[in-house]
C-alpha positions as CSV (number, residue, x, y, z in Angstrom):
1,X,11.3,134.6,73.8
2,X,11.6,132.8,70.1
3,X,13.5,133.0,67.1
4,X,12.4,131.1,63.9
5,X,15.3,129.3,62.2
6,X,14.3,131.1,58.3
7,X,17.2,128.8,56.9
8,X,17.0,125.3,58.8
9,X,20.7,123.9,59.3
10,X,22.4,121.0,57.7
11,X,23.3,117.8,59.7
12,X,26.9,116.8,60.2
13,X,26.1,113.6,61.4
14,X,25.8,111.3,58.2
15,X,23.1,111.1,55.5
16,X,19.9,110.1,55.7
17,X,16.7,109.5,53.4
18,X,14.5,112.2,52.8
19,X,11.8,111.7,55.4
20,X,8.0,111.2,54.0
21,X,6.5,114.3,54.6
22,X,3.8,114.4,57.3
23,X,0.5,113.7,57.7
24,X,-1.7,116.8,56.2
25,X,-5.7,115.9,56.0
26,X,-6.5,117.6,59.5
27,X,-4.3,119.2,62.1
28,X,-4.4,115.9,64.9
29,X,-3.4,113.6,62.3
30,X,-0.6,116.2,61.1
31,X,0.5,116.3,64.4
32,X,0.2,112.9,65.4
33,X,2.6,111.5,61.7
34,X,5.0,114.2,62.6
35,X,5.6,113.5,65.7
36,X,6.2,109.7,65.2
37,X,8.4,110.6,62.7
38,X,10.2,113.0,65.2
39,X,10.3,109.8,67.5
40,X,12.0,107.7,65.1
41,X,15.0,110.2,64.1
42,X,15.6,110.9,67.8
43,X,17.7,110.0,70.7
44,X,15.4,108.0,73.2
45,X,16.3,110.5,75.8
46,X,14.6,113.8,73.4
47,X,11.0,114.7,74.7
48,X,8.5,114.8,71.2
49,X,4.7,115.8,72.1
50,X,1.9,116.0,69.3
51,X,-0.9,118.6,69.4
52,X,1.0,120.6,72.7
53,X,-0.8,124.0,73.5
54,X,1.6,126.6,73.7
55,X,-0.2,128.2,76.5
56,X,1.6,126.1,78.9
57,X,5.0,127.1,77.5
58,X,4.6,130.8,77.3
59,X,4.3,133.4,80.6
60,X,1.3,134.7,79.4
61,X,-0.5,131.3,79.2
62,X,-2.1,132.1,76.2
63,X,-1.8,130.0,72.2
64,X,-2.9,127.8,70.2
65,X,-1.4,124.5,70.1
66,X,2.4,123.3,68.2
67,X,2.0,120.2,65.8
68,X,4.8,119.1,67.2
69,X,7.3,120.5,70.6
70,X,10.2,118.8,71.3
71,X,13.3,119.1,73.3
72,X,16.1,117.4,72.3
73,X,18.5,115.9,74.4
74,X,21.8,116.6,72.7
75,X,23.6,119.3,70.2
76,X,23.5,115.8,67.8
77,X,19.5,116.0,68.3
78,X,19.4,119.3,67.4
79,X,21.0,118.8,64.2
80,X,19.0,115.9,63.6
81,X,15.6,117.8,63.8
82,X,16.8,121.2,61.8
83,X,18.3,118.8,58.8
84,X,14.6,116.8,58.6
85,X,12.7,120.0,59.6
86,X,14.6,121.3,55.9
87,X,14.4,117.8,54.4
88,X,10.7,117.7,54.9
89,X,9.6,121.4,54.4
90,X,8.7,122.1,58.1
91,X,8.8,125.1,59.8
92,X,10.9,125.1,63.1
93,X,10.7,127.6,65.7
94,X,13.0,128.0,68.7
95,X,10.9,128.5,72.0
96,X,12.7,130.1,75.4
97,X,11.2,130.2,78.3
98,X,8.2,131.8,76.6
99,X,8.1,135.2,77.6
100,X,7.8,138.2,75.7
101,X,6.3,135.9,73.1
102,X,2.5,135.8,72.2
103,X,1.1,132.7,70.4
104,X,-1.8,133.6,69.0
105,X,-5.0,131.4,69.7
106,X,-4.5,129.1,66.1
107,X,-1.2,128.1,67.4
108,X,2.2,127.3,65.6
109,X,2.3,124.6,62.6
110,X,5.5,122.9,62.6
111,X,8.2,122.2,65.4
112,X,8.6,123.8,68.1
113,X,12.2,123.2,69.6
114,X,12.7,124.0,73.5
115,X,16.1,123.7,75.1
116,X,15.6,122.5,78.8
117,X,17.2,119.3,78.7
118,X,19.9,119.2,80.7
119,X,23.0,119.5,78.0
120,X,21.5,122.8,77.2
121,X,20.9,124.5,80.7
122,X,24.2,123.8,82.5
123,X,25.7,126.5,84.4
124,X,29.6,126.4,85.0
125,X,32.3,128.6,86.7
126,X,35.8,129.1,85.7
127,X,37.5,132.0,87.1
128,X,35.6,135.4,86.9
129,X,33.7,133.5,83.8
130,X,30.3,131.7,83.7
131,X,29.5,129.4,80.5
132,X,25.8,128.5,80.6
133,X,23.7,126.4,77.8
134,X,21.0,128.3,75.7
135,X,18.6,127.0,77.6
136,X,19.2,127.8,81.2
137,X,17.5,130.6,83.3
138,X,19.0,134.2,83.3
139,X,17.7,134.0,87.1
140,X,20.2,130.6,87.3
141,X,22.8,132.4,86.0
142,X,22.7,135.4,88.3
143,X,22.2,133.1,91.4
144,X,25.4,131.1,90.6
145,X,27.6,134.6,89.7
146,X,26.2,135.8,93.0
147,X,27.6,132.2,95.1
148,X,30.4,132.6,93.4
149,X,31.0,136.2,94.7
150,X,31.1,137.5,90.8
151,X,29.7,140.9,90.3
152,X,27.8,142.8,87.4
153,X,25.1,139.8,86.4
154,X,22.7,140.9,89.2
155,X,20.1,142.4,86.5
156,X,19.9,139.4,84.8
157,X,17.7,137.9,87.7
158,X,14.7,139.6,87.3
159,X,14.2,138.7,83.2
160,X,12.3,136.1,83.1
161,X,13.7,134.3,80.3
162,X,16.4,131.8,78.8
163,X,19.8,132.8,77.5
164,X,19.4,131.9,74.0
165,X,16.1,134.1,74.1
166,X,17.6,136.6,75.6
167,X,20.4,136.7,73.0
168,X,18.1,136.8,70.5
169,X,16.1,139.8,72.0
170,X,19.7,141.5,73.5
171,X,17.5,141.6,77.3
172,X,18.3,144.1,79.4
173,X,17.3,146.0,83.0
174,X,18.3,148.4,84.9
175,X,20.2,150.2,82.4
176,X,22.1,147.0,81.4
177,X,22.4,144.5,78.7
178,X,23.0,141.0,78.5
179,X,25.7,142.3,75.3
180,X,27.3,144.4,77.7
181,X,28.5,141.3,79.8
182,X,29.2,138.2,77.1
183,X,32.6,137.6,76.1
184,X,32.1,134.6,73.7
185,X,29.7,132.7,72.0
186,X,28.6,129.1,71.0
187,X,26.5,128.9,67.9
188,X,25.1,126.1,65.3
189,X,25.5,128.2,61.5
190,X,22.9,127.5,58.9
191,X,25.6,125.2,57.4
192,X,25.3,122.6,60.4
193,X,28.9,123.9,62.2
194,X,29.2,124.7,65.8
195,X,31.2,127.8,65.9
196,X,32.4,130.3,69.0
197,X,33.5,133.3,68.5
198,X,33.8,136.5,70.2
199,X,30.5,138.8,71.1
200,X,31.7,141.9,70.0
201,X,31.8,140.4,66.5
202,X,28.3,139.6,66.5
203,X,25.9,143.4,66.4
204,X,23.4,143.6,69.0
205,X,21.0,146.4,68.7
206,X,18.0,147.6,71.0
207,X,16.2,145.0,72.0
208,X,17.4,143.0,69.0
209,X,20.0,140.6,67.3
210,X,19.0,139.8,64.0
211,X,22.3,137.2,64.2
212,X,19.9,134.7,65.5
213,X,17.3,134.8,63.0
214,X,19.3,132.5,61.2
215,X,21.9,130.9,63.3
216,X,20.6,129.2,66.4
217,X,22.6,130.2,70.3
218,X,23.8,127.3,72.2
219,X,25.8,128.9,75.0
220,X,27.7,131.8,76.0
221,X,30.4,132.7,78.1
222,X,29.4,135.9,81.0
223,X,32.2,138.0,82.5
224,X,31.5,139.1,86.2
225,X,34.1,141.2,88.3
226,X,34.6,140.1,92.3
227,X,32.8,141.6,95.2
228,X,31.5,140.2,97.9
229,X,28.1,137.6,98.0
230,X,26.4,139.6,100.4
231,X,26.8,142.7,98.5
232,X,25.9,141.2,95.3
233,X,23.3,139.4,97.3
234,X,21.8,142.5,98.5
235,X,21.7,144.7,95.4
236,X,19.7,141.4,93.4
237,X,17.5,141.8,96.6
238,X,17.0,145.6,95.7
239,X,16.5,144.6,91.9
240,X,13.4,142.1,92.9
241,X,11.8,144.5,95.4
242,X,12.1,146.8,92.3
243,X,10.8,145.0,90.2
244,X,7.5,143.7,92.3
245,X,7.2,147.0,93.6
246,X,6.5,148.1,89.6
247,X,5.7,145.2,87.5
248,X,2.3,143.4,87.8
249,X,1.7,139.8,89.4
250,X,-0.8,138.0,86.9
251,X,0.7,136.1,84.1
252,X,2.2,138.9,81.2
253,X,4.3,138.5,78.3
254,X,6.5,141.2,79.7
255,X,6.8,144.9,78.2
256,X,4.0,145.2,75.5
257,X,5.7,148.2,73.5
258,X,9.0,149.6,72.9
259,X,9.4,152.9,74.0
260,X,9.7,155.8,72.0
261,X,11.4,158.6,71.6
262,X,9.2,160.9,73.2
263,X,8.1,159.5,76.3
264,X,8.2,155.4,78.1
265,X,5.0,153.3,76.8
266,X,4.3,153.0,79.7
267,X,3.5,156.6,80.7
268,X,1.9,157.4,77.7
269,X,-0.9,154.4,78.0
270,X,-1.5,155.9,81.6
271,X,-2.1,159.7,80.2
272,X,-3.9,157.9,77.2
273,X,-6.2,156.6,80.7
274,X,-5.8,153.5,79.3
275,X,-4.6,151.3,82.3
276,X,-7.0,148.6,83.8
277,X,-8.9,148.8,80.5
278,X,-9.9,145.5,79.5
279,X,-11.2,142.9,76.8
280,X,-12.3,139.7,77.7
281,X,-9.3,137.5,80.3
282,X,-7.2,140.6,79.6
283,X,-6.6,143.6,80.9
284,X,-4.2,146.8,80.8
285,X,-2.2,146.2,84.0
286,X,-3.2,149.1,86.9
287,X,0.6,148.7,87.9
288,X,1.8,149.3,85.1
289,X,0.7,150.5,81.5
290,X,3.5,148.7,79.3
291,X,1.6,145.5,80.8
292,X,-1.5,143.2,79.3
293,X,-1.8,140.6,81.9
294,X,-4.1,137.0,81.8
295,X,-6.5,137.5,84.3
296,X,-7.3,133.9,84.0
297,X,-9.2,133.1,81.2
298,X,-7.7,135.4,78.7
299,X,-7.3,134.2,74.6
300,X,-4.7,135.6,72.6
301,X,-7.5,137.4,70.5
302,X,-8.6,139.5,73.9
303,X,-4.5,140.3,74.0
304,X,-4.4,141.3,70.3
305,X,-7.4,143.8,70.6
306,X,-6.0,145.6,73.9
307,X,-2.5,145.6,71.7
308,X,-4.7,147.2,68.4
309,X,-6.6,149.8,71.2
310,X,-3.3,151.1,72.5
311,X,-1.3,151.6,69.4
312,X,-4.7,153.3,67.6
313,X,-5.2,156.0,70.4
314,X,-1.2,156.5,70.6
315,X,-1.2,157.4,67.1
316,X,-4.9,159.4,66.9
317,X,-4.5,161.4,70.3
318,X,-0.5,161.6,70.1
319,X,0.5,161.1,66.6
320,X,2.9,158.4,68.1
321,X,3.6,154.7,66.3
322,X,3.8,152.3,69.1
323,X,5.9,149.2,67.6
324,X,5.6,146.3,69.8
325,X,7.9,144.5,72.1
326,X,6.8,141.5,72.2
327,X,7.0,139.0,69.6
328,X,4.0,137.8,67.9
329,X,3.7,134.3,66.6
330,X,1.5,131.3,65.2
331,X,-1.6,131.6,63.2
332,X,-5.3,133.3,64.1
């Protein structure tokens, strides 16, 4: 899961001279000035890499390289990059744990911004309320509401994402939604400012939150309801069987398609005869059809084509529109 910062934030920290922009000749070189330049602005403790290939950040395992990933380690590094990201003109996208998200094969230019540093992926109790960073696991947070004998977070341990992506994305399974359980959240405004402020203020739509298009999640606040940990324990244990028992094994982006109206994606690639169809490293999941999965050697281009295939024979045999689920970044 991503969301691209379209209006990059303004420090609060102090002023600074307007950094040189970087390197452009070639994309190594590029990538190699801005990420010196990254160095130099930020905490010792922030990771910067030049030149990273996306496919080892994204659950698909597909992309093109980033000219420059980094994780910062603090909110105050965060604001750091987004105010010379905007001084310098540089595009800055927010990475998750990289799933639903498909980097295409000429990767991202700019910063990409990952927050798995520990400030960011803290998980804490309080009560019948969880607070956990942008950046930590939905899996971690259902795992600590279940040893904590709190009830009604159990879906959130089969999404394999991040809470700031899936706040972006409003996740869901098994009928539920991650909206349906936040009280409160922690954001940084286009203007620089850290606010928090109630959920229900902020609108949340299938599979969507346009709110973080533009302001960036740093941690919410989840409301569970007590029970006992072996009963929580045992419906998560139900969830995961579920979810194996139904979703493939092979690296995938998650659900290709949203569903329409008529019928799940995922039925109508299977009448389409679609499933374990396959271009190149990827194929049309025989488990199921709302899946493209890496078979090992996959590009991004082989995933694009199945993508293409699908949504022209939905449309030819069915007169149906499939819009995808997944989002689709970074340059051919």
């Amino acid at each position: 899961m991503t969301a691209t910062i379209e209006t990059p934030l303004r420090s609060t920290a102090g002023s600074h001279a307007r950094p040189d922009p970087p390197a452009t000749p070639d994309r190594p070189a590029r990538s190699t000035a801005l990420a010196a330049q990254l160095r130099a602005r930020l905490s010792p403790a922030a990771v910067v890499l030049a030149d990273e290939p996306l496919a080892r950040r994204t659950t698909l395992k597909v992309g093109g390289p980033a000219d420059a990933y980094v994780e910062p380690a603090t909110e105050l590094d965060l604001v750091e990059l987004l105010e010379f990201c905007r001084a310098a003109g540089v595009p800055l996208r927010v990475l998750g744990r990289g799933s639903n998200l498909l980097v295409r094969d000429g990767g991202i230019r700019g910063v990409v911004v990952s927050l798995a540093q520990p400030a960011f992926v803290r998980v804490t109790v309080t009560g019948e309320r969880l607070r956990a960073g942008a950046g930590a696991r939905l899996k971690e947070v259902a795992n600590t509401a279940r040893r904590h004998a709190l009830a009604g977070l159990e879906f959130l341990e089969g999404i394999p994402g991040s809470v700031g992506g899936a706040l972006r994305m409003n996740a869901g399974a098994h009928a539920s939604w991650v909206f349906d359980v936040i009280e409160q959240i922690r954001y940084l405004t286009p203007d620089g400012e850290v606010i928090e402020r109630p959920a229900g203020d902020i609108p949340a739509q299938y599979r969507s939150c346009s709110f973080f298009t533009t302001n960036l999640a740093l941690a919410a606040v989840f409301r569970g309801r007590p029970d006992r940990a072996e009963a929580i324990g045992e419906r998560m244990a139900a969830f995961n069987r579920r979810r194996w028992d139904t979703q493939p094994r092979q690296p995938s982006a998650g659900c290709i398609f949203k569903n329409p109206a008529a019928l799940p994606a995922g039925r109508l690639i299977e009448e389409l005869g679609l499933k374990g169809h396959r271009i190149g490293g990827a194929e049309v999941s025989s488990v199921h059809g709302n899946f493209l999965v890496n078979l090992g050697h996959a590009r991004a281009a082989d995933v694009l084509a199945l993508i293409d295939l699908i949504r022209t024979r939905a449309q030819a045999e069915r007169g149906i529109l499939l819009e995808t689920e997944v989002e689709i970044v970074g340059e051919d």
